[in-house]
C-alpha positions as CSV (number, residue, x, y, z in Angstrom):
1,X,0.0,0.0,0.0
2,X,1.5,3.4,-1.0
3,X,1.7,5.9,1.6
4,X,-0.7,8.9,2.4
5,X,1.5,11.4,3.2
6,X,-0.3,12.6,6.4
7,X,0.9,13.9,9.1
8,X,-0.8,14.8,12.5
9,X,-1.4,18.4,12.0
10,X,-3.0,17.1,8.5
11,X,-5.3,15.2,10.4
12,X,-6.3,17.9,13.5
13,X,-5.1,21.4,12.5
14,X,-2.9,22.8,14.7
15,X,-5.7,25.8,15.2
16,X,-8.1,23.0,16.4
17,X,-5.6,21.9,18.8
18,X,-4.3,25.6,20.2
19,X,-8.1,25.6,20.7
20,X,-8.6,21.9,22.4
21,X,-5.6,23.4,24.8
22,X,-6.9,26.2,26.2
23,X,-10.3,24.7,26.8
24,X,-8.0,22.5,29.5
25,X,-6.5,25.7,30.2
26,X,-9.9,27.1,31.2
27,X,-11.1,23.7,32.9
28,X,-7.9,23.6,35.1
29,X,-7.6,26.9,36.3
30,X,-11.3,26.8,37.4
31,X,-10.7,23.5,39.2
32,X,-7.5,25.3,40.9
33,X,-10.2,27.8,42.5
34,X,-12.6,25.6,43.3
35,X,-10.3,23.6,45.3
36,X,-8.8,26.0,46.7
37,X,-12.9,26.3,47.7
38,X,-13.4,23.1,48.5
39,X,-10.5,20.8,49.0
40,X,-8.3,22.2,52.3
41,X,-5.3,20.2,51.1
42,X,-4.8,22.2,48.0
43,X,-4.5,25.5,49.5
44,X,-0.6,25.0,51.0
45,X,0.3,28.3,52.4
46,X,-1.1,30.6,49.8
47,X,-4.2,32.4,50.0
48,X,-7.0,32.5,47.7
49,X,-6.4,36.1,46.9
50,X,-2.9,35.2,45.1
51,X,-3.9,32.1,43.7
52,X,-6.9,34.0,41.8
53,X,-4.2,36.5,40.5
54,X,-2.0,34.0,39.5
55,X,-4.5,32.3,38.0
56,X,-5.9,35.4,35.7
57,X,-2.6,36.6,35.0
58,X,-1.8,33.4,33.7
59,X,-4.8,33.4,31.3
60,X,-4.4,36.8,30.8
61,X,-0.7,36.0,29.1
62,X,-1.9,32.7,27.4
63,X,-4.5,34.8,25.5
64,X,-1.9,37.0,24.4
65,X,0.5,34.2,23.6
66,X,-2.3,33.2,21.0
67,X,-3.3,36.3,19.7
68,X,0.9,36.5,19.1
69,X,0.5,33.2,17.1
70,X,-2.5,34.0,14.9
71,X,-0.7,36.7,13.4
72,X,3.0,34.9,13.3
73,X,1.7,31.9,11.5
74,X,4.9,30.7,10.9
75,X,6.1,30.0,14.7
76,X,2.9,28.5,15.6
77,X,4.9,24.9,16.1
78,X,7.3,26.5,18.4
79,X,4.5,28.4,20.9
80,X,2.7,25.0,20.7
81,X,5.7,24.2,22.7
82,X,6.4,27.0,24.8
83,X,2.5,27.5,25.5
84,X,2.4,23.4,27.0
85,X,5.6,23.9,28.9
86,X,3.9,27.1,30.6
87,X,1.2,25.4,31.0
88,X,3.3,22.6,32.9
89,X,5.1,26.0,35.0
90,X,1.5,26.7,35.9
91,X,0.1,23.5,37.0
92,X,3.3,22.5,38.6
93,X,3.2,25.7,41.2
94,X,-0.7,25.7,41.8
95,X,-0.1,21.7,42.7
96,X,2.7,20.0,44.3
97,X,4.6,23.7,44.2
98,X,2.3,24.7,47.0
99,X,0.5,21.9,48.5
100,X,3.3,18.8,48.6
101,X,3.1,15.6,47.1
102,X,-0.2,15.1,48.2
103,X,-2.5,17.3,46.7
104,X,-5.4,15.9,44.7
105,X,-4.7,18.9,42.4
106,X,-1.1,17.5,41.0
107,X,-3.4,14.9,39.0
108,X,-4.0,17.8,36.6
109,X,-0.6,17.5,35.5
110,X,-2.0,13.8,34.1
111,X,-4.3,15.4,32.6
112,X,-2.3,17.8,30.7
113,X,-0.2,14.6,29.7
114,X,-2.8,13.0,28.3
115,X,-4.3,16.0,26.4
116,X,-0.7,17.0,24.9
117,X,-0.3,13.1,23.9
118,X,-3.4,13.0,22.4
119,X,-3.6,16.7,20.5
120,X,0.7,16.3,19.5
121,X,3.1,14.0,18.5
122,X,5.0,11.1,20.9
123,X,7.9,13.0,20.6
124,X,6.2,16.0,22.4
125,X,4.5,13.9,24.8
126,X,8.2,12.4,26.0
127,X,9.3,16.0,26.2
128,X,6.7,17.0,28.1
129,X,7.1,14.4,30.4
130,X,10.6,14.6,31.2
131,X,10.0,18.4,31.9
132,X,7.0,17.7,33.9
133,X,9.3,15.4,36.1
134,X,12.4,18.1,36.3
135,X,9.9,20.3,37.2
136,X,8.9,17.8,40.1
137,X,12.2,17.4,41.5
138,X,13.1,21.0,41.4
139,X,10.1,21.8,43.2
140,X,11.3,19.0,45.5
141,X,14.7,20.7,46.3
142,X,13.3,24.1,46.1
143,X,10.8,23.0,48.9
144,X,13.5,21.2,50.9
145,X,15.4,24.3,51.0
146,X,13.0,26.4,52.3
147,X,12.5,28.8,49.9
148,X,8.9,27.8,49.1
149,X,8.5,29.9,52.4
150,X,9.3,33.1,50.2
151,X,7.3,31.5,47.3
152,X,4.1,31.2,49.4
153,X,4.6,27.3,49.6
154,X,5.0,24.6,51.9
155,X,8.0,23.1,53.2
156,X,8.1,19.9,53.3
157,X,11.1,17.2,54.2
158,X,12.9,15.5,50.9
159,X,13.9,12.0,52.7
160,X,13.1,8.6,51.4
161,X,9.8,8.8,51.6
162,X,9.8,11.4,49.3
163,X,12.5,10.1,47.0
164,X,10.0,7.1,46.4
165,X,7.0,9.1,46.0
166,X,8.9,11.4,43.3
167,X,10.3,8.5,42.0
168,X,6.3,7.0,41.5
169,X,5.2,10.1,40.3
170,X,7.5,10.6,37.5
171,X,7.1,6.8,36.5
172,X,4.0,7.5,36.2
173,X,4.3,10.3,33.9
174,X,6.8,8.2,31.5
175,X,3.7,5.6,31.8
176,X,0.8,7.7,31.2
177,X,2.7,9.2,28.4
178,X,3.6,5.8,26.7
179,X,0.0,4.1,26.8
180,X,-1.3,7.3,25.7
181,X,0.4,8.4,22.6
182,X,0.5,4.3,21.9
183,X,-3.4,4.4,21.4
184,X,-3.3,7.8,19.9
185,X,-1.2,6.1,17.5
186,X,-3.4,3.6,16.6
187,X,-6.7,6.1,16.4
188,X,-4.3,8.2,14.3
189,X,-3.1,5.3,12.5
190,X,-6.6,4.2,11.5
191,X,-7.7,8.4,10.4
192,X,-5.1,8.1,8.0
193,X,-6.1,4.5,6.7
194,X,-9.9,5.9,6.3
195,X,-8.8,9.0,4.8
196,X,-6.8,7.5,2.4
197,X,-9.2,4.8,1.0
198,X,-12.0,7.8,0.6
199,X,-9.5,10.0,-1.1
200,X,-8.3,6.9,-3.4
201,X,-12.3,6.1,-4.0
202,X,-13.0,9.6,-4.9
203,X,-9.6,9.3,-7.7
204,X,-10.9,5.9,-8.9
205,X,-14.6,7.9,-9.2
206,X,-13.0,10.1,-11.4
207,X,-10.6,7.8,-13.2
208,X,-14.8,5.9,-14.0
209,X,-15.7,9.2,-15.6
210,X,-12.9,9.0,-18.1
211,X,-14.0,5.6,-19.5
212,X,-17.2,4.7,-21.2
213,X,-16.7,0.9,-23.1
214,X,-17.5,-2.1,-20.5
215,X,-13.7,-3.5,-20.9
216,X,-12.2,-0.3,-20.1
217,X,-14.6,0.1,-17.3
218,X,-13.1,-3.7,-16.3
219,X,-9.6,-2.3,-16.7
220,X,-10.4,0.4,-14.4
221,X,-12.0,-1.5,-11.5
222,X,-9.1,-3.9,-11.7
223,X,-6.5,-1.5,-11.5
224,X,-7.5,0.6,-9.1
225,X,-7.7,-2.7,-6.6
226,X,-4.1,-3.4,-7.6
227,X,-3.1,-0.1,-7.1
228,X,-4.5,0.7,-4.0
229,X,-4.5,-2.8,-2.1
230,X,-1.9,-4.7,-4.0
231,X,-5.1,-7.4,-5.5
232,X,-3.1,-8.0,-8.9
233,X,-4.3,-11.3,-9.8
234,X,-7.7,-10.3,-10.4
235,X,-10.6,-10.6,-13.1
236,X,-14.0,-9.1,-14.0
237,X,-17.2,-11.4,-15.5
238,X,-20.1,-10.4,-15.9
239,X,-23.1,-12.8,-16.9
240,X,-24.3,-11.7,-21.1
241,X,-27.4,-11.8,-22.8
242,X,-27.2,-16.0,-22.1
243,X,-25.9,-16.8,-19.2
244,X,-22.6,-17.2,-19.7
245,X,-20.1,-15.7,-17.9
246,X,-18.2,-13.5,-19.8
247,X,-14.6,-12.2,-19.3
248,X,-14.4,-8.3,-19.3
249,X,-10.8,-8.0,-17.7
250,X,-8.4,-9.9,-16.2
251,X,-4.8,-9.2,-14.4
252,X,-1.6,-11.2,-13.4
253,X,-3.4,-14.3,-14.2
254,X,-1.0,-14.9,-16.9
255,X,-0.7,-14.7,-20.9
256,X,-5.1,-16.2,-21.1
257,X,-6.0,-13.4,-19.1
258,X,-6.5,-11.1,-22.1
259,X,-10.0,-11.2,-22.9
260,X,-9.9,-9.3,-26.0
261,X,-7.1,-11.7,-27.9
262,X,-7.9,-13.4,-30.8
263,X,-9.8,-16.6,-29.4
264,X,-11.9,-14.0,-28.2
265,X,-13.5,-13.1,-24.6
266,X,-13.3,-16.1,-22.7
267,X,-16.9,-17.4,-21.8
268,X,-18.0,-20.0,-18.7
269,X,-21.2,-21.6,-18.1
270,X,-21.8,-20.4,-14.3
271,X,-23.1,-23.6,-12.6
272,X,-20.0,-26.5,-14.6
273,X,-17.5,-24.1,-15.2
274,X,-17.9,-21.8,-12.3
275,X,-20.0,-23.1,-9.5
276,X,-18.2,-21.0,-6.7
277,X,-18.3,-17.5,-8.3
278,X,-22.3,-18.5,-9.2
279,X,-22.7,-19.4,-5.9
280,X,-21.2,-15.9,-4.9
281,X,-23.9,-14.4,-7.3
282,X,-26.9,-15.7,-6.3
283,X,-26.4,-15.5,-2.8
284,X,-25.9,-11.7,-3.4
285,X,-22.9,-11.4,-1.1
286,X,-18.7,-11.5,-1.0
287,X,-17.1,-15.3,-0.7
288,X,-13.6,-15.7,0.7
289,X,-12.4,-18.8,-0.3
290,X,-8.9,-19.8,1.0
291,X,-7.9,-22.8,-1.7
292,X,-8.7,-22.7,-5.5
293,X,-9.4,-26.3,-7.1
294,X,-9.0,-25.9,-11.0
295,X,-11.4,-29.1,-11.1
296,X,-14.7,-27.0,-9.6
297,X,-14.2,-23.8,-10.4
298,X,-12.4,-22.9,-13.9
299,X,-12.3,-19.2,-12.8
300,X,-11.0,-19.7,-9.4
301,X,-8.2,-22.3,-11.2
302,X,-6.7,-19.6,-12.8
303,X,-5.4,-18.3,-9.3
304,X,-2.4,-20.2,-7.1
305,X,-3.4,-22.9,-5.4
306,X,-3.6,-22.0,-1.9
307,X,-4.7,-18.5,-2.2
308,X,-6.7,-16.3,-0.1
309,X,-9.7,-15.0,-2.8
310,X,-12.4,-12.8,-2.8
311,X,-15.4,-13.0,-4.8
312,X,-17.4,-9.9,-4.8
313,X,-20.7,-9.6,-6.5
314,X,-21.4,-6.5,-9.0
315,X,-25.0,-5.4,-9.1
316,X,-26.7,-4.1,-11.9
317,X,-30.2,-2.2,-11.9
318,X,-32.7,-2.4,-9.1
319,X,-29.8,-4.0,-7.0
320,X,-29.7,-7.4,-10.0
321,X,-26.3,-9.2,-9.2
322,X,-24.9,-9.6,-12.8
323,X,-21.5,-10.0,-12.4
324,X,-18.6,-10.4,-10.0
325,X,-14.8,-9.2,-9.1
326,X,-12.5,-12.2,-8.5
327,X,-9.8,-10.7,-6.6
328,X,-6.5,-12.6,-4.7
329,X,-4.5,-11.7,-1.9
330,X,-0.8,-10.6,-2.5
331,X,1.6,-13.5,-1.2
332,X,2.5,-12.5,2.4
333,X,-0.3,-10.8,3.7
334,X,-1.4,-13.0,5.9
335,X,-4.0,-16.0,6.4
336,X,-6.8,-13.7,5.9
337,X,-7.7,-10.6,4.4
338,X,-8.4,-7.6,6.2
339,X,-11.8,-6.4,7.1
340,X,-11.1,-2.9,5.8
341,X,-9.8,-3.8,2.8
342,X,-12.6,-6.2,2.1
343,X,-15.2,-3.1,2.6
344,X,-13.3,-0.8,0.2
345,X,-13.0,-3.9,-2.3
346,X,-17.3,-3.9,-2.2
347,X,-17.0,0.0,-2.0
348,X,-15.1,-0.1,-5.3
349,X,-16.8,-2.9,-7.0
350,X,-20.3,-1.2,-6.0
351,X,-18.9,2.3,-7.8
352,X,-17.4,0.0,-11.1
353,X,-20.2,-2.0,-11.3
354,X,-22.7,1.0,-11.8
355,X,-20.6,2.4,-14.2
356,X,-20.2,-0.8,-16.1
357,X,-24.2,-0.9,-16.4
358,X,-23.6,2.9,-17.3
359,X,-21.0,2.0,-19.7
360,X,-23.3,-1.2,-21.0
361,X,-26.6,1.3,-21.3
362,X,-24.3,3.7,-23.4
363,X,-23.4,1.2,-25.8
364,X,-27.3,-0.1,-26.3
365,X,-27.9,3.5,-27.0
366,X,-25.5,4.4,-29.3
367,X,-26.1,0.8,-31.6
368,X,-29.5,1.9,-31.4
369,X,-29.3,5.1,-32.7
370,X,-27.2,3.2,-35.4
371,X,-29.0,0.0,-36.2
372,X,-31.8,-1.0,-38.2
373,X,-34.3,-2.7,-36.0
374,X,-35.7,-5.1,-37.9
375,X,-32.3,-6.4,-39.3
376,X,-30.0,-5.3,-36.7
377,X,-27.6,-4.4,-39.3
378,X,-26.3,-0.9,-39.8
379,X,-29.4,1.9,-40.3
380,X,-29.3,4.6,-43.4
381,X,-27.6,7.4,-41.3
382,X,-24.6,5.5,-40.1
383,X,-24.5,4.1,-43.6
384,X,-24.4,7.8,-44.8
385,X,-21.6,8.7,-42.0
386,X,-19.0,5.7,-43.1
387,X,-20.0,6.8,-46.8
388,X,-19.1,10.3,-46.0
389,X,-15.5,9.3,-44.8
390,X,-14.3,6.7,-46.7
391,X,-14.6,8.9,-49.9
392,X,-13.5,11.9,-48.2
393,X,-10.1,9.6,-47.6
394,X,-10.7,8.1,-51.4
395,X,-10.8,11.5,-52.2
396,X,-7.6,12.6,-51.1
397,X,-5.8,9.8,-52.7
398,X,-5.6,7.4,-49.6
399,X,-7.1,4.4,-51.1
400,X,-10.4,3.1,-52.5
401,X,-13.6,2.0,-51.2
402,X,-16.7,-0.2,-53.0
403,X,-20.2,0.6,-52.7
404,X,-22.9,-2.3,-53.0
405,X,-26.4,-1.5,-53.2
406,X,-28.8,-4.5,-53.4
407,X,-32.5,-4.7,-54.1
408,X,-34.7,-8.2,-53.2
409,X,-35.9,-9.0,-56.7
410,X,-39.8,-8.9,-56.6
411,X,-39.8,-7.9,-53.1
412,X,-43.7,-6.6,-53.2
413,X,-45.0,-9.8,-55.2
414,X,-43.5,-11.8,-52.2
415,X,-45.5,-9.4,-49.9
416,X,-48.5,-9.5,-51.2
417,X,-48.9,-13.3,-51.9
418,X,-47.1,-14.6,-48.5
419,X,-47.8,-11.6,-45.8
420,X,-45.7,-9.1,-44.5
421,X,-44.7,-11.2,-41.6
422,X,-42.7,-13.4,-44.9
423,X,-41.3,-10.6,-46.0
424,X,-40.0,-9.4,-42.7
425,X,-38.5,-13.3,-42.0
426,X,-36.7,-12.7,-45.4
427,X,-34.9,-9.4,-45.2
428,X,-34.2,-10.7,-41.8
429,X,-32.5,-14.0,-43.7
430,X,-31.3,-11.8,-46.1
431,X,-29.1,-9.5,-43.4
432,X,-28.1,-12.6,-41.8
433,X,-26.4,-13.5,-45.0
434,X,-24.9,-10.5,-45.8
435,X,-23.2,-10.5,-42.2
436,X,-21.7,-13.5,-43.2
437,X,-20.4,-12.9,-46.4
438,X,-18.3,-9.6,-45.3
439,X,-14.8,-9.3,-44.5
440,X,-13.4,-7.6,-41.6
441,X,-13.8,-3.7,-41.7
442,X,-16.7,-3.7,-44.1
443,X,-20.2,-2.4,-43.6
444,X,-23.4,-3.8,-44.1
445,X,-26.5,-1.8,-43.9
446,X,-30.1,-1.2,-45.0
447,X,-31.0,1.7,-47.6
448,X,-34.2,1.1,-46.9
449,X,-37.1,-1.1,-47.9
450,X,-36.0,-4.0,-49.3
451,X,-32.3,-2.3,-50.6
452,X,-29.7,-2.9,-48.5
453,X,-25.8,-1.4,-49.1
454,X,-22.2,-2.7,-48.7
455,X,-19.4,-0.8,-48.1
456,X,-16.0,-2.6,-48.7
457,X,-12.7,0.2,-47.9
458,X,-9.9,-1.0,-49.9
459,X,-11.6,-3.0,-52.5
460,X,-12.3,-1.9,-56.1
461,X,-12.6,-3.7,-59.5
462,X,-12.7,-7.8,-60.0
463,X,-12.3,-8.0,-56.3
464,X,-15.7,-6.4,-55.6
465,X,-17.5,-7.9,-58.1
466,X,-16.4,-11.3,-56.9
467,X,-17.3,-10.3,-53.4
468,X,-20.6,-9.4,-54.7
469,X,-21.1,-12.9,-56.9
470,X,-20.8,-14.5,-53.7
471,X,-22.9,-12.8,-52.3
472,X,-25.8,-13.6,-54.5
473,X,-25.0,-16.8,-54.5
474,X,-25.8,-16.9,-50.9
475,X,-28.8,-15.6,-50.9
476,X,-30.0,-18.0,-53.4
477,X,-29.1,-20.7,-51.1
478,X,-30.8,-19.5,-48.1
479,X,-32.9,-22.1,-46.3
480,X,-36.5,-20.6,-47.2
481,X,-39.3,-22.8,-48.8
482,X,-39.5,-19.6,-50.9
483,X,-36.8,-18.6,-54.2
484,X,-35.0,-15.5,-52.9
485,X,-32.9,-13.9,-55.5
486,X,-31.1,-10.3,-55.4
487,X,-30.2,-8.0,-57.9
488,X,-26.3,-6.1,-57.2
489,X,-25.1,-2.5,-58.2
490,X,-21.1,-2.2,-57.6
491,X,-19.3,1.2,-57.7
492,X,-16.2,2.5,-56.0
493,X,-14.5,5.7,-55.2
494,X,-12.8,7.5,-56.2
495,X,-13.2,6.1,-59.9
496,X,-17.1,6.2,-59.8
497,X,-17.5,9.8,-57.7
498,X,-15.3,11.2,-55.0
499,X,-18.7,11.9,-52.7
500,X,-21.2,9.7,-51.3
501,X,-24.2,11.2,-53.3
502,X,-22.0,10.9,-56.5
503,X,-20.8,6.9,-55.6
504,X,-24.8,6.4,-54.4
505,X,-26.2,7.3,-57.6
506,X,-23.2,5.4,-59.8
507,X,-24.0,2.5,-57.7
508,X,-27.7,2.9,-57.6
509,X,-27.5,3.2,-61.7
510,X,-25.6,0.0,-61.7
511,X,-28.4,-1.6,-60.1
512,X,-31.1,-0.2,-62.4
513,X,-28.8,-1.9,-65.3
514,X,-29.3,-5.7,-63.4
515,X,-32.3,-5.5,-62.4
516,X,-33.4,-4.5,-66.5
517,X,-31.3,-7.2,-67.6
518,X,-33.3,-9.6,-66.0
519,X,-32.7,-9.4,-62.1
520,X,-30.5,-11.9,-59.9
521,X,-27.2,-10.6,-61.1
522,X,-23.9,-8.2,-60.7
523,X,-23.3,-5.0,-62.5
524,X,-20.6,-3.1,-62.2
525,X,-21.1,0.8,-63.1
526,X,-18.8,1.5,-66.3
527,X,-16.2,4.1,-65.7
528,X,-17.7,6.1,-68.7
529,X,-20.8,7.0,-66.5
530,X,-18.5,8.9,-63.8
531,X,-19.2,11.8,-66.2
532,X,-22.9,11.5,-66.8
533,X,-23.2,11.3,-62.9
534,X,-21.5,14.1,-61.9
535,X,-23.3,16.5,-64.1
536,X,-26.4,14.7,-62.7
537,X,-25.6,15.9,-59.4
């Protein structure tokens, strides 16, 4: 885990804590007074009339101690210091300075121990304690000596007895001190953890917003949990349209972790392939399982034997568990992994896996603002887009590109004497074909009605021709109890037009050519009609 970076004062400002002090300030010198009141042991030898000067004074120069540090921003460490060892002076003369060891009062100085221990750093807290306990033993000797007398305190004996009890008292400082700042530590310690993991949620909120495919969503998700917690081996499924499983990402699970290579995404029936992470799923909550077996569960197999792993569901809409996060324990941690971690795991796959339905809902939308609905192949405007570009780049002498347009012979005969519910079944057949037939880059779409267009980048001439041979071919073949047959226009850019309106309407008047020579064949549009065309237009 990378460090935070925080410091104390990062977590309480040192204002909050100047503040936090002088409310002890203002608690102690009232309980000075009132047992002065109250408690006859705490008086000593001086009267209540100098211990309420003192006492004001002393606020009276605190206040301007902090007025001095909030306009000299830039010493306010050092009168942190010199305000807690004044504070010590103080507490030191209204206690055991005055009344002897065995004031009630000199229990304030614990107080102060514990306050400075838990507002500062151990290092000040051991200062503070070793000044606390000169300032015992001075006041010790000084009382021996007699001069507490001209102080206003009480003389008392320094034998044995008081050797010990000083001796006590300032192990008890050193003690109060240490378990203090030890479970100040830890609170701190644990501030800094939680800070940390919120900050790091809020980056990996705003490393989601950058992203909008599903697989870079995946990506995401799984590197922020490597990042942050050191999960590397790791890997995001998400159940598709049939059930399966469906790899979106994987990490450090070796060279078959891609799921975007050329085998493709790799796919798992949930209950024989993966019965653990299924189980995980439709029990709605996280599974730690501490061995893998490659025999029960072909996702879990792909981690080390032996490893600690977390399966943590990813819910889609209205709270639907669709998916999961399959993280593993770095080597080392431990036999276990750690509660906290485990909550920002779900607190990290609850933010990926709303924006993988986002990201999943953005994709529907945008192939169904370019799809066909009947056909599900590409509609007339995104057919119009790619047109656009690919003779743009023809245009400029980058290449060629071919342009298809096919027409369903007799189209409304087979409508009228079967139903339109046939004639639906057969453009759908028709599409289906057409899908098949293409290579990789090229575009299949439908012009509308029964016409449907295929743009091939890169291919021109014989090659297209054959392309669309085949394709006709095809259709003739398709398993329908009724004869489908197509007619084919073939033009390409920039020979035939260097715009789509001009390589449409070469196309389209290659078309008009089969379908007059007696429908179910291939025209190409002759080279010589690239003038007619363009005067056309």
């Amino acid at each position: 885990m990378k460090k935070s970076g925080l410091s104390a004062v990062d977590l309480v400002p040192l204002g909050e804590r100047m503040r936090m002090i002088s409310a002890f300030r203002g608690t102690a010198a009232a309980l000075i007074i009132i047992g002065w009141l109250v408690v006859p042991s705490t008086r000593g030898d001086v009267s209540l009339h100098t211990t309420v000067i003192v006492v004001l004074a002393y606020l009276a120069g605190t206040l301007l101690v902090e007025a001095v540090w909030r306009r000299t921003n830039h010493t306010a460490r050092f009168l942190f210091g010199v305000i807690a060892m004044s504070d010590s002076i103080f507490l030191a003369w209204s206690s055991y300075g005055s009344a002897g060891l065995d004031t009630p009062l000199r229990y304030l100085v614990l107080l102060q121990l514990i306050t400075v221990c838990l507002l500062a750093s151990f290092r000040t807290g051991l200062k503070l304690a070793a000044f606390n306990a000169w300032l015992l033993i001075g006041a010790c000797y000084i009382q021996e000596s007699g001069v507490a007398n001209v102080l206003g305190g009480q003389t008392i004996t320094f034998g044995d007895a008081t050797f010990r009890a000083v001796g006590i008292e300032v192990a008890v400082y050193f003690l109060v001190t240490l378990v203090t700042t030890s479970f100040a530590a830890i609170n701190e310690r644990e501030l800094r953890r939680r800070r940390y993991d919120l900050e790091e949620l809020a980056q990996f909120a705003l490393r989601l917003e950058e992203v909008s495919k599903p697989e870079e969503v995946a990506e995401v998700l799984l590197a922020g949990v490597a990042e942050i917690y050191g999960c590397e081996p790791s890997t995001v499924v998400r159940r598709d349209e049939e059930g399966l499983l469906r790899s979106l990402a994987a990490r450090g699970l070796g060279d078959d972790a891609d799921a975007s290579d050329e085998i493709g995404p790799i796919l798992y029936t949930p209950e024989l392939d993966a019965p653990v992470v299924a189980r995980a799923m439709s029990e709605d909550q996280t599974l730690l399982v501490r061995r893998t077996n490659k025999t029960k569960d072909s996702v879990l197999g792909r981690f080390a034997v032996g490893a600690n792993v977390a399966i943590i569901p990813l819910r889609g809409d209205h709270g639907v568990v669709v998916g999961a996060l399959v993280a593993e324990q770095p080597v080392g941690r431990g036999t276990r992994i750690e509660r906290r971690v485990l909550t920002m795991m779900e607190r990290f796959a609850s933010h990926g896996s709303l924006a993988l339905e986002n990201a999943y809902l953005l994709a529907e939308v945008r192939a169904l603002a370019i799809t066909d609905p009947l056909t599900g192949l590409a509609n007339r405007r995104h057919l119009d887009n790619t047109l656009d570009r690919a003779t743009a780049q023809a245009a400029k002498g980058h290449g060629t590109v071919s342009l298809m347009m096919i027409d369903i012979d007799h189209f409304k005969r087979l409508n009228d004497t079967y139903g339109h519910q046939t004639g639906d079944d057969i453009l759908k057949l028709v599409a289906r074909a057409l899908e098949s037939d293409l290579r990789a880059g090229d575009l299949a779409a439908r012009y509308g009605g029964e016409e449907f267009s295929v743009v091939m980048p890169g291919a021109s001439g014989a090659e297209v021709r054959a392309a669309a041979e085949r394709i006709r071919q095809s259709i003739m073949r398709l398993p329908h109890e009724i004869d489908v047959t197509i007619s084919v226009g073939v033009a390409w850019a920039p020979d035939h037009g260097t715009t789509r309106l001009e390589l449409t309407k070469a196309a389209d008047a290659a078309l008009y050519d089969a379908k007059e020579s007696g429908r179910n064949r291939v025209e190409l549009a002759p080279l010589s009609d690239l003038t007619t065309v363009r005067r056309a237009s």
